[in-house]
Wavefront OBJ file of the C-alpha trace (Angstrom):
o trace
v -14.022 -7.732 15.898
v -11.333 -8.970 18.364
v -8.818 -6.086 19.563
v -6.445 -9.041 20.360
v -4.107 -7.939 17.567
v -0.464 -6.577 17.623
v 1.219 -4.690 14.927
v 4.429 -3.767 15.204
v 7.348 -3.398 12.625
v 8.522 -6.566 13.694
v 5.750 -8.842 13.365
v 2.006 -8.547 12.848
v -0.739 -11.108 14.006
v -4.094 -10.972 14.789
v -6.940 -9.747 12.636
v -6.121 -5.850 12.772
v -8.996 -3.740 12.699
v -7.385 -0.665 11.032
v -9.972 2.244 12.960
v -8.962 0.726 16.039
v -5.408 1.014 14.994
v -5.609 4.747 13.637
v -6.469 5.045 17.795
v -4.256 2.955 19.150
v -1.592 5.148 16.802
v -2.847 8.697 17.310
v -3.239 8.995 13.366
v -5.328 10.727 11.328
v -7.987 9.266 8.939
v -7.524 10.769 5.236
v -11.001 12.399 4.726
v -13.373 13.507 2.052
v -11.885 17.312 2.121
v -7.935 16.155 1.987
v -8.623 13.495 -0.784
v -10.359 16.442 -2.114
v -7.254 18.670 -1.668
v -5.009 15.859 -3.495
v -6.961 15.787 -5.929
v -5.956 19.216 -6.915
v -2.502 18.010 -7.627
v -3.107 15.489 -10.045
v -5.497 12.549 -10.389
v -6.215 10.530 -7.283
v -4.716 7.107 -7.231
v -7.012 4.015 -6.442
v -5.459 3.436 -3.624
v -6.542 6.789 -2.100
v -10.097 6.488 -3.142
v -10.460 3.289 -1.832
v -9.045 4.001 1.573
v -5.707 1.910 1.066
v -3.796 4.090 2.414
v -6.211 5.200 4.667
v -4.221 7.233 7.705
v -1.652 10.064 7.710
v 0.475 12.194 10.095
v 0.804 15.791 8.968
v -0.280 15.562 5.437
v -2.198 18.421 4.776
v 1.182 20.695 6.949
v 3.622 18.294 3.794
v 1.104 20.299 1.596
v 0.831 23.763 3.000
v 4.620 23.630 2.829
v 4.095 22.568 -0.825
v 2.093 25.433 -1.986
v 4.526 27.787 -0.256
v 6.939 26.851 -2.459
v 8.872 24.297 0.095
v 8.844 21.347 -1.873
v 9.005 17.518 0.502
v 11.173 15.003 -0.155
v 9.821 11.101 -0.210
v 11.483 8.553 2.078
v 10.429 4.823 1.412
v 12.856 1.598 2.675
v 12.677 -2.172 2.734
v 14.499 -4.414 4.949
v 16.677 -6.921 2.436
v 15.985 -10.372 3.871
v 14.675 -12.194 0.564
v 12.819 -11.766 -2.454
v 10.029 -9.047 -3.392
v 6.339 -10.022 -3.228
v 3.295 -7.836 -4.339
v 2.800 -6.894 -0.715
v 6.377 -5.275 -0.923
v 5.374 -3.280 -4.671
v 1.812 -1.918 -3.276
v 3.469 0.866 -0.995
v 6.150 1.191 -3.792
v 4.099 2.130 -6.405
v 2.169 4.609 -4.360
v 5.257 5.955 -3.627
v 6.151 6.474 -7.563
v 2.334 7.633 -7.561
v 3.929 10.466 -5.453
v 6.715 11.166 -7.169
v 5.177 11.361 -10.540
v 2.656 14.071 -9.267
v 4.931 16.210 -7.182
v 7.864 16.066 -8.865
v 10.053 15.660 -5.717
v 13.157 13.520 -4.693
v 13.274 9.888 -3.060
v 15.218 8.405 -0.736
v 15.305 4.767 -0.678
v 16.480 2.866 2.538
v 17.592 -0.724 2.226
v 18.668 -1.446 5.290
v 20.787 -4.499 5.290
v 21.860 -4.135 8.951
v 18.791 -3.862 10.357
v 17.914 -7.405 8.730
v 21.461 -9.014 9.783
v 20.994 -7.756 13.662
v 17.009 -9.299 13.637
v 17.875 -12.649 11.892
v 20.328 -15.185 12.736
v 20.520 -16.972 9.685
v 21.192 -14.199 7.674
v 25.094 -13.020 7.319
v 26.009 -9.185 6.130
v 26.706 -10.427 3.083
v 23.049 -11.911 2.521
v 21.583 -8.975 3.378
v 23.568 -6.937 1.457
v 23.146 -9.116 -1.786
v 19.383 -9.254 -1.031
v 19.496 -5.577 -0.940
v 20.715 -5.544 -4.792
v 18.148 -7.556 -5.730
v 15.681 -5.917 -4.053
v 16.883 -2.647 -6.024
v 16.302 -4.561 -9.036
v 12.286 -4.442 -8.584
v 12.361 -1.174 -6.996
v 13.693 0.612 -10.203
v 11.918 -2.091 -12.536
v 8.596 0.076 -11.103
v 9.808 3.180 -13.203
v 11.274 5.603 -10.600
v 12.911 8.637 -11.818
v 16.848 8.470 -11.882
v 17.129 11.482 -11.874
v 15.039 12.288 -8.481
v 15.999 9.304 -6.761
v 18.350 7.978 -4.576
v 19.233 4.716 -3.357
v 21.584 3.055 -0.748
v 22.520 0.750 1.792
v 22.983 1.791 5.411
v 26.547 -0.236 5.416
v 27.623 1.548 2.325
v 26.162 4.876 3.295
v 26.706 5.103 6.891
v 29.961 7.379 7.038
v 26.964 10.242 6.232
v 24.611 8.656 8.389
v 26.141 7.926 11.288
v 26.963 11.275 12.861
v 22.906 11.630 12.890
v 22.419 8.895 14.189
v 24.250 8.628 17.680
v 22.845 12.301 17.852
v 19.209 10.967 17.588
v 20.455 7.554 19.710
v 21.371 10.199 22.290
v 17.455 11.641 22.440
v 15.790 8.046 22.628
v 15.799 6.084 25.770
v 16.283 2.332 25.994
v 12.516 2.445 28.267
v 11.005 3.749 24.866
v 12.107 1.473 22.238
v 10.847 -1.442 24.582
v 7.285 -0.268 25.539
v 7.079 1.053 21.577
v 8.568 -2.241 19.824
v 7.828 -4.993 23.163
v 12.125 -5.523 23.366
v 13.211 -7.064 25.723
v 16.881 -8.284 27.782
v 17.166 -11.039 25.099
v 17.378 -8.360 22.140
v 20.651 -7.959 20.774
v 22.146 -4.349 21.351
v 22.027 -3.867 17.728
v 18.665 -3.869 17.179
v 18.089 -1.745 19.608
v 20.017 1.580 18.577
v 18.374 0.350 15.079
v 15.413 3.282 14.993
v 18.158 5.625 15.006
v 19.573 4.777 11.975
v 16.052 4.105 10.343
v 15.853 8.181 11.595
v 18.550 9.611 9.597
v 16.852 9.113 5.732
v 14.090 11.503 6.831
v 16.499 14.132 7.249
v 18.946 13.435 4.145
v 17.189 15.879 1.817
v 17.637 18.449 4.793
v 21.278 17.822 5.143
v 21.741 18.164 1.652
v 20.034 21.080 0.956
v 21.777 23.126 3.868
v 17.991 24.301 5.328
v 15.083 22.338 6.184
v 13.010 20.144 4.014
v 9.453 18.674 4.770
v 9.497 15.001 4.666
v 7.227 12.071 3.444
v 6.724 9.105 4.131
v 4.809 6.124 2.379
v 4.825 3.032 3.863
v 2.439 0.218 5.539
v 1.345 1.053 8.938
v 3.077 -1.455 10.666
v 6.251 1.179 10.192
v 4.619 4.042 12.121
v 6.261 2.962 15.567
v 9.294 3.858 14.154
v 8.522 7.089 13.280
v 6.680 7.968 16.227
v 10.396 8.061 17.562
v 11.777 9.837 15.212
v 8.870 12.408 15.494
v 9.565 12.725 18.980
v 13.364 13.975 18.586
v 12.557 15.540 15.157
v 13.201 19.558 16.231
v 15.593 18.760 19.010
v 17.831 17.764 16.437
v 16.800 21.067 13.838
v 14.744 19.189 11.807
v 10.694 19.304 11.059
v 9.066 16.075 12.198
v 8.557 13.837 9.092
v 4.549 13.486 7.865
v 3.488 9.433 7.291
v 0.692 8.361 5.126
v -0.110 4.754 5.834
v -1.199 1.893 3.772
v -3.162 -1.259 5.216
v -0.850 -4.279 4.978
v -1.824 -6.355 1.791
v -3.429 -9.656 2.815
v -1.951 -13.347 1.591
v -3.729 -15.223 -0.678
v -4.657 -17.115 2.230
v -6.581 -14.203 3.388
v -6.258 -11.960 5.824
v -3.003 -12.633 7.555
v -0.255 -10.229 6.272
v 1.682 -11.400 2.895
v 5.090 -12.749 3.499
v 8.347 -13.478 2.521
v 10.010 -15.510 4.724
v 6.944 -17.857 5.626
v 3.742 -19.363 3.644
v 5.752 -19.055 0.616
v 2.450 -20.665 -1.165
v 0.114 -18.111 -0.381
v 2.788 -14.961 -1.458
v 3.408 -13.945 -4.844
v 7.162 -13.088 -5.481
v 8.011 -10.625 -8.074
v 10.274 -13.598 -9.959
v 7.777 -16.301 -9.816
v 7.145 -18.005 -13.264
v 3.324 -17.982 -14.594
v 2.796 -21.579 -13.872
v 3.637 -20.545 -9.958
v 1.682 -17.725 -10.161
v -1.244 -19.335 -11.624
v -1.151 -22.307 -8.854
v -1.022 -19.729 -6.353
v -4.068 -17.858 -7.644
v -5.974 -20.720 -8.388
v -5.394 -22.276 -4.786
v -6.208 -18.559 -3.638
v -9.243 -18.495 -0.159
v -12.137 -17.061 -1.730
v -15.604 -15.848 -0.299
v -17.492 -18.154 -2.212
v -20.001 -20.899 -0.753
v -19.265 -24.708 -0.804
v -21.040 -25.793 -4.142
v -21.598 -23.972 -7.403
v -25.352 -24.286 -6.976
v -25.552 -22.984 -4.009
v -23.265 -19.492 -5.043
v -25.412 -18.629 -7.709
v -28.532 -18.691 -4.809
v -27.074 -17.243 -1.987
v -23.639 -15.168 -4.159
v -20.461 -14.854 -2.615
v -18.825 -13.047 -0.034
v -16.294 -10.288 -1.475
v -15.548 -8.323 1.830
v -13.624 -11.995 3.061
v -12.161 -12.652 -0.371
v -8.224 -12.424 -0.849
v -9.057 -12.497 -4.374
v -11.316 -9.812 -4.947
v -9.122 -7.919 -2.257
v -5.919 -8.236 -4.717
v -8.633 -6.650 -7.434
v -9.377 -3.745 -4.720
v -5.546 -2.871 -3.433
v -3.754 -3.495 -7.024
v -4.928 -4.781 -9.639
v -8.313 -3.182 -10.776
v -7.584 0.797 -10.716
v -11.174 1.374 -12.305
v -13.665 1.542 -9.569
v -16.870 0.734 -11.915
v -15.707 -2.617 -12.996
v -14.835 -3.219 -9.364
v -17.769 -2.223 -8.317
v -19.354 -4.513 -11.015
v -16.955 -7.698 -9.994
v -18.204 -7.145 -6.469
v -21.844 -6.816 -7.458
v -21.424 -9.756 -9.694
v -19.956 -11.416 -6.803
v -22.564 -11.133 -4.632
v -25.410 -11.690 -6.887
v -24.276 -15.499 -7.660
v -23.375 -13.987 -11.075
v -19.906 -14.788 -11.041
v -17.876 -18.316 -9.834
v -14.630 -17.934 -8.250
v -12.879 -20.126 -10.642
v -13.322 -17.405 -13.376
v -12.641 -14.514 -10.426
v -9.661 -16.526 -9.833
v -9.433 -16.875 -13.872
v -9.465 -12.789 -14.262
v -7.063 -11.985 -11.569
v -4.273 -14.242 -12.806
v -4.529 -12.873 -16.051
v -3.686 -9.636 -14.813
v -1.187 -10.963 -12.237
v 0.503 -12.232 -14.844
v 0.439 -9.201 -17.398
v 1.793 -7.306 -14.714
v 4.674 -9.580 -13.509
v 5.810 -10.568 -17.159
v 6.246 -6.875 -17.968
v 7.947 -6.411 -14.255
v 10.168 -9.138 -15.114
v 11.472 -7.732 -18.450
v 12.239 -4.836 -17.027
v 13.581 -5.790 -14.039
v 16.026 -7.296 -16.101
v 16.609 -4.379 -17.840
v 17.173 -2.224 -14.222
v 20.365 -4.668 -14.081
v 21.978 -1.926 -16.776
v 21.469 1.090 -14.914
v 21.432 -0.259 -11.141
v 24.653 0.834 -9.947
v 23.837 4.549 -11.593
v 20.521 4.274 -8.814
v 23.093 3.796 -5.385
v 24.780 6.523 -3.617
v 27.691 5.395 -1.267
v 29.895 7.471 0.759
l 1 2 3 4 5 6 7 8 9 10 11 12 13 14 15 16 17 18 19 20 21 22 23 24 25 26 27 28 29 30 31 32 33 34 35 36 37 38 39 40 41 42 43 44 45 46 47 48 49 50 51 52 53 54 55 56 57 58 59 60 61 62 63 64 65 66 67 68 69 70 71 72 73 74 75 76 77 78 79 80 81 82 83 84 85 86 87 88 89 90 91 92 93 94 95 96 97 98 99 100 101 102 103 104 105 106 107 108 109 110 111 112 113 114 115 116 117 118 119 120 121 122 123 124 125 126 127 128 129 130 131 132 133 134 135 136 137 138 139 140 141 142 143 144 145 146 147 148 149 150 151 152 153 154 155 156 157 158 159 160 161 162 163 164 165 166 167 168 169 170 171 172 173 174 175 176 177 178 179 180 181 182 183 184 185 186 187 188 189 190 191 192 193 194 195 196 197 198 199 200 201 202 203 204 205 206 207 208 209 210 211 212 213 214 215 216 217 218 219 220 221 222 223 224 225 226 227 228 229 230 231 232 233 234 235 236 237 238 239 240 241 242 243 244 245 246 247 248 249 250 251 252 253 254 255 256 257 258 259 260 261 262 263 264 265 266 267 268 269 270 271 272 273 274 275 276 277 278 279 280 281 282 283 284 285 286 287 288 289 290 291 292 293 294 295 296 297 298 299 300 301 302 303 304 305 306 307 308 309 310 311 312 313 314 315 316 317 318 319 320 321 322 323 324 325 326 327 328 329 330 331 332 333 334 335 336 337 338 339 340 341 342 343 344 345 346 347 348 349 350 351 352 353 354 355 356 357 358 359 360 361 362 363 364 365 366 367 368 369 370 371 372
């Protein structure tokens, strides 16, 4: 595979070969004996036994505190710039995955100035109503009220801030460029950003009066950031927040990253009506060959598929009928019009129920936000 690939929080491209990342990174592949320690906990979610999130910083020390009775806090964000696709929901609901098992508080980052500083056609007040919509999906997954916590960085950054130009203090502008590729042209904004995007892994710490392991889910891409943070971590009193990492959910194109703001044909948003979804799906790159005759010879190719690959990272948590779709698959015994048939279906049971109750999460959303 080419190494030509760059992932950054700021842009992916490239086919990314994720064990040449976990090097590239300095992270640690989650193994046969931790998946066997999760297990312990509670059962393990698909996306752990199938390598979706597939690399970690610290776990098994997030754990050992655990057990000792020094319960972590989860810290999970998203950058308000438009609407939710299922790319956005996969790290989400490993999050809840998380929460459910553990028991153990979130704090969720939308971080509306992040996404005003890196776009220029997006005012404050975009981001900020983005970030309200955003909250609606986020909730609308079945988070705990009463263990979680979420806010805007312009609405919460009177208890933020003082953190902040503490940890701005520690990181050096020759950092942030070699870690994120900045450079003269970048406003001065987004660069004293990863100092804010610090201060949520230390909120349960500053709330509790002692310190409190940390967390975080997210998609790999993110890890720059905390690599940072990790750095200043104990200069400022603070452990250095543990990562696990998810691979970045492909488009229905394939394997380019899924996206909001472009290739809005090959993304499925969270609001999308089942005749868009459907379209989508149906228009979905497959691994199939050119005629029908000529699949049921030679089968189809599920390791290049973006549809059996929404089956693997979502939509299909039992692993024998996946394994039976994929054997199917590959044995001719299966056409991707009815793979494509079987995935909407669930797409769409999934997003109708998401929709009612992300209507519903308009009730209680305000009760979700803390604000200075």
């Amino acid at each position: 595979m080419n190494n030509e690939f760059v992932v950054t929080p700021y842009g992916v491209s490239g086919e990314v070969d994720y064990d040449v990342l976990i090097q590239r990174f300095g992270t640690k592949r989650i193994d046969e004996p931790l998946l066997k320690r999760i297990s312990k906990y509670g059962p393990l979610h698909h996306m752990l036994r199938r390598q979706v999130f597939y690399s970690h910083r610290d776990l098994e020390w997030v754990l050992d505190e655990y057990d000792k009775g020094n319960r972590f806090a989860l810290y999970t964000g998203r950058g308000p710039s438009g609407p939710i696709h299922l790319g956005h929901m996969m790290p989400w609901t490993f999050t809840k995955y998380l929460q459910d098992v553990f028991k153990v508080n979130l704090w969720f980052q939308l971080t509306d100035d992040e996404k005003f500083m890196f776009y220029d056609h997006l005012t404050l007040e975009d981001t900020k109503k983005w970030g309200y919509e955003n909250a609606l999906d986020i909730i609308a997954l079945g988070f705990d009220q009463k263990l979680t916590k979420i806010f805007l960085d312009t609405e919460y950054i009177k208890t933020m801030y003082p953190l902040a130009i503490r940890a701005a203090k520690k990181i050096n502008f020759s950092t942030i460029k070699a870690v994120f590729g900045f450079d003269n042209s970048n406003n001065i904004g987004s660069i004293f950003f990863t100092s804010i995007q610090t201060v949520p892994c230390f909120l349960e710490s500053m709330e509790k009066g002692r310190k409190v392991p940390c967390l975080i889910p997210c998609g790999i891409d993110q890890d720059p950031h905390f690599r940072i943070t990790r750095d200043v971590a104990e200069g400022l009193g603070y452990y250095k927040p543990a990562l696990v990492h998810a691979k970045l959910m492909p488009s229905l194109a394939g394997a380019e990253k899924m996206s909001t703001s472009t290739k809005a044909d090959t993304t499925i948003f969270t609001t999308d009506d089942k005749k868009t979804v459907k379209k989508k799906v149906m228009n979905a790159f497959t691994g199939g060959r050119v005629s029908v005759e000529e699949q049921r010879k030679l089968g189809g190719n599920p390791d290049i598929c973006s549809v059996f690959q929404y089956q693997a990272y979502f939509f299909e948590p039992d692993d024998a009928k996946l394994a039976k779709l994929q054997a199917d698959c590959r044995s001719g015994g299966i056409m991707c019009g009815e793979c494509k048939t079987i995935l909407f279906e669930k797409v769409w049971k999934f997003l109708e129920e998401h929709q009612r109750r992300r209507e519903k999460a308009k009730d209680v959303v305000q009760e979700f936000f803390i604000r200075d």
